[in-house]
N, C-alpha and C positions, 0 to 999 in steps of 0.2 A: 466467273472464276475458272481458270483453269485445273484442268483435273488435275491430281500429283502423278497419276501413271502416264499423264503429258511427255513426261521427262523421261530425258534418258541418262543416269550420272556415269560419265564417263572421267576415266584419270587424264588431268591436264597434259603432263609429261608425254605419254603416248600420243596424244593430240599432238600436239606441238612436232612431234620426231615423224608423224603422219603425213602434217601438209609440209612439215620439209621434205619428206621426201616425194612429196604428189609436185611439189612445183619442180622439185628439181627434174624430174619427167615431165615436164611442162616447157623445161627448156631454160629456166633459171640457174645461176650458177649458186654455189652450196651456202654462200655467204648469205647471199643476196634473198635465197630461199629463209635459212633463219631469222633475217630480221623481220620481210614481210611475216612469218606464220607468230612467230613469236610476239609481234605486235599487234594480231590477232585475238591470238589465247588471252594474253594480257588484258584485252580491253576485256573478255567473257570472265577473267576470274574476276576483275573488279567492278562487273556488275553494269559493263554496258553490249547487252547479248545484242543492241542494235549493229554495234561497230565492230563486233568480232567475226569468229567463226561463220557468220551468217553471209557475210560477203566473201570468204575463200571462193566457193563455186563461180562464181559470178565473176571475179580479178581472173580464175582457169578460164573462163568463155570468152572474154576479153581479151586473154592472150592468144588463144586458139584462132578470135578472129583476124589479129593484125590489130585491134588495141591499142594493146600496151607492148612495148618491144622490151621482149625478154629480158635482152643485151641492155642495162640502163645506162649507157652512156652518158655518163654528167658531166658539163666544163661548165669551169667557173669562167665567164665573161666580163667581168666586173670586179677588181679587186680594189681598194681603198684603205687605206686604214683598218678600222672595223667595222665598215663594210662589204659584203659582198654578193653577186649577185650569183646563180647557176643554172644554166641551160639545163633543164630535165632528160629531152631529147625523147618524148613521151615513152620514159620508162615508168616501171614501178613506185607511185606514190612514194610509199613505203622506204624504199631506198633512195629517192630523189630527198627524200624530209630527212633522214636518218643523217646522209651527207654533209646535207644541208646545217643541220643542227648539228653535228660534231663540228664543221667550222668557226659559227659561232663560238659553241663554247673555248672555241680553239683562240678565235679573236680576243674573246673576254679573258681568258687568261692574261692573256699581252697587253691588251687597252682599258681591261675594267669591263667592257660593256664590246656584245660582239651582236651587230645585227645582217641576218642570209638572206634574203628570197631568194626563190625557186619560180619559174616560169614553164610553162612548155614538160606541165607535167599530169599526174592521173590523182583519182581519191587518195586520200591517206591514212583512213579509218578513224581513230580514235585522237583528235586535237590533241589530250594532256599526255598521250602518250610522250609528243615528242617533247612540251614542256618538262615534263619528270627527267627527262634526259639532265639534266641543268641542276639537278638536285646530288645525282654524284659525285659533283663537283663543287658542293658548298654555295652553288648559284641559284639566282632566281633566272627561271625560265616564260618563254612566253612563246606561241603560237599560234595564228589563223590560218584560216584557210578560205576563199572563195568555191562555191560552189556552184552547181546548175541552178536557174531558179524556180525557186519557190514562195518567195513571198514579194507580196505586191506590196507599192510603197504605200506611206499613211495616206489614206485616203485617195487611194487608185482601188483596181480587181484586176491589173495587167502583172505577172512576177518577174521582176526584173533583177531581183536580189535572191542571194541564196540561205539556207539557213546558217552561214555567214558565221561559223562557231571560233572561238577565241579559248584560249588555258594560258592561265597563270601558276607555277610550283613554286614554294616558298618552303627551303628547306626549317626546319624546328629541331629543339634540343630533345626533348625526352617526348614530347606530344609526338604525333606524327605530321606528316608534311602538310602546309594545306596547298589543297590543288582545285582550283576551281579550271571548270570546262565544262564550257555551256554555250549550245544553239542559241543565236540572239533574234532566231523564231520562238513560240509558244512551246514547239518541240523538234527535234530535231525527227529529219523522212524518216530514217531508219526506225523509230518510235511507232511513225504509223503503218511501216510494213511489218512489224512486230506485233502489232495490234490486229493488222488485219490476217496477219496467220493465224493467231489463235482464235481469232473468231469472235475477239470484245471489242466493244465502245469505246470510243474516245468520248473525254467529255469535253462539251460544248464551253464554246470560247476558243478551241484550239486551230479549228481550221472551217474551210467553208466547200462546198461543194462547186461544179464547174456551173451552176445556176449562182454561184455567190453569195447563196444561204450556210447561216449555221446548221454543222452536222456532225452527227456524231458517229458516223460511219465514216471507218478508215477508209475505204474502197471509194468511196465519194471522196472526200478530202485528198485522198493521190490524184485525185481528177482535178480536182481544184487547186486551192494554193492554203501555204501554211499560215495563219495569223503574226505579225509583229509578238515579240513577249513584251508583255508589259498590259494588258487588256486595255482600261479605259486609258491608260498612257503609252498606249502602243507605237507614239513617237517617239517613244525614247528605244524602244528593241530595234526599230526602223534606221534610228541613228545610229545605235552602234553596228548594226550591221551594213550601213554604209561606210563609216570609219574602217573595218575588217576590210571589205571588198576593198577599197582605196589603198589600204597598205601591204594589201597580199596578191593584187592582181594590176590594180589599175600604175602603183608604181614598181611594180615589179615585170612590165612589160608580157602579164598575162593574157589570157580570153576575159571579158568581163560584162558583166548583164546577162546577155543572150548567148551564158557558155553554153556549149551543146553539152546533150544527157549522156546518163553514161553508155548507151548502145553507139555513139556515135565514134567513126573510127579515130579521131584526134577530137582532146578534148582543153589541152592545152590550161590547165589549174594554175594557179596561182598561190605562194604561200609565205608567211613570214615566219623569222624563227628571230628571238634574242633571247640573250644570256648573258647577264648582268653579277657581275664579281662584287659578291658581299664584302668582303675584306678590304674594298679600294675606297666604302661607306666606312664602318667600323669593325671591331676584330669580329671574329667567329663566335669567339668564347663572351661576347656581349650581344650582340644577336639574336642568338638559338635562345636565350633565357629572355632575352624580351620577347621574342615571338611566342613562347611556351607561359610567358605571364599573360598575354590579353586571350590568349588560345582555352586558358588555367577560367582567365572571367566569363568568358563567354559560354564554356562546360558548368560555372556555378551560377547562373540565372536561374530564378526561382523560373520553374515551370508554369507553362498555360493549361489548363485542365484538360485532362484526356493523353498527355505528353508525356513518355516516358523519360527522354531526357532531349539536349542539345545538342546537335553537330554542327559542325565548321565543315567548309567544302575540302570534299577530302576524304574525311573522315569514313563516312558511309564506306565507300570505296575500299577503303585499307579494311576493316573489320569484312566486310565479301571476300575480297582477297585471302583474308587468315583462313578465312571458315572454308573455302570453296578449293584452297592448297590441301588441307587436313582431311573434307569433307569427300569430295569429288565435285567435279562444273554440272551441273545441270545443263543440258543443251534440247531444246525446242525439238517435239518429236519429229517434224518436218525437215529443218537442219541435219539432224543425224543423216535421216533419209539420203539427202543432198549428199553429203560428205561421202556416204556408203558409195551413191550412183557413181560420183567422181573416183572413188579407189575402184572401182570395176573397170572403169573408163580408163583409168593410168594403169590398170594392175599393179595396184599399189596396195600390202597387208593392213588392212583395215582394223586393227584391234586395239580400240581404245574404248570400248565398255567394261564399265567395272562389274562384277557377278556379285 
């Protein structure tokens, strides 16, 4: 276990006003600074510290090397209907998906259903981020993404797929929204470099070592490759993250299989976004109350013993979120660290611990 003086609780808000202003001395323009930071902090207050704050430093060294171009020039190349497609022009993830996903939602106003990829772009942190986008608009959203590889096919030990992650947001009446997003590996990298900071195990089943043994050492399993999810049906995590790569890369005229990692100077991502108009199915006001009924059944399951209660995907997430707005973010005493070095590196004022 991790000690609790591990942590450092810093206030989000300062966070967030920190890396906007570290990118924008980075060479980011001010917009374009708040959507990366703040989709950042986002993913750390709802509880996935893999996709947050943890990669700021790292999207700064990337830009520093020639990367990621500051300047994210997007053109849409592909316009259709409600379809379209957008040249990244290897900018900012971040802002390549943000774009991206505002057209959509832009389509589905007009057609019901709006589907974007992005090509010729960099990571984008957190999948349901840009799903959730979709949610203030009364829509349901959806998201993949291709990645570097990591997982070999079912019954290979070569990685030709990545952990290949997909989100779906489904707005609700009085519950909260449900939002699944999920690595369709055993676990998503970010998981076992989190692991391997703090100095614990993964447990076995997750991934295998560069000998192709199960291990339960992070630092091994980065060397090696990530397991399919699904264990004894691990053809089925293998299939859907084939399906992901197929619609977020391979038709979307991305890099695919053998993307280059992220130290490499073009890495060329692939991504899809849709958003799908409830109202063009049935109204709103009939909807929200069905979703909030089977949402209603699935909270009243008699418990498995040892269970303190049930959640829906989503859930977890929003209740971190209340507590970590109210509470202060916990962030990884090494992270802090990181964040610190970079505001010396920018001279940029660093005060976002809480006393």
């Amino acid at each position: 276990m991790v000690k609790e003086d591990y942590f450092v609780m810093v206030d989000h808000k300062a966070l967030e006003a920190f890396l906007i202003q570290a990118y924008e001395k980075a060479g980011l323009p001010h917009d374009d600074a708040a959507v990366l930071s703040e989709s950042l902090v986002r993913a750390n207050l709802r509880g996935f510290d893999s996709h947050g704050v943890l990669l700021a430093p790292m999207y700064f060294k990337r830009m520093q090397m020639g990367g990621i171009d500051v300047e994210t020039e997007t053109q849409v190349i592909s316009d259709t209907g409600c379809t379209a497609v957008i040249a990244g022009g290897n900018g900012v993830g971040q802002v390549v998906s943000y774009r991206a996903m505002q057209l959509a939602i832009e389509k589905a106003g007009q057609y019901g259903v709006g589907v974007v990829g992005a090509r010729n772009s960099n990571h984008f942190g957190a999948t349901g981020y840009w799903a959730m986008m979709a949610l203030e608009h009364d829509m349901i959203g959806m998201a993949m993404t291709n990645t570097s590889p990591l997982m070999a096919p079912w019954g290979g030990t070569t990685p030709v797929l990545g952990s290949s992650p997909l989100a779906v947001a489904i707005p609700a009446g009085k519950e909260y929204p449900v939002v699944l997003d999920m690595a369709t590996t055993m676990v998503a990298g970010g998981k076992l470099r989190i692991k391997a900071m703090r100095e614990e195990k993964i447990p076995m089943g997750w991934a295998v070592g560069p000998d192709n043994e199960p291990t339960d050492d992070p630092n091994e399993a980065l060397k090696g490759h990530i397991l399919p999810l699904g264990g004894v049906c691990a053809y089925k995590g293998y299939g859907l993250a084939l399906m992901v790569d197929i619609l977020s890369a391979v038709l979307m005229g991305a890099s695919f299989g053998t993307v280059p990692a992220l130290d490499a100077k073009v890495r060329d991502l692939g991504h899809y976004f849709q958003a799908i108009k409830v109202s063009n199915f049935m109204s709103l006001e009939e909807f929200k109350p069905r979703v909030d009924t089977l949402l209603q059944q699935l909270l009243a399951s008699e418990l498995e013993p040892g269970m303190e209660r049930v959640y829906y995907a989503g859930l977890r997430e929003y209740l971190a979120e209340e507590e970590r707005r109210s509470q202060g973010l916990p962030l990884d005493g090494p992270v802090y660290d990181n964040l610190e070095k970079m505001s010396e590196e920018l001279g940029v004022p660093f005060n976002i611990r809480l006393s």
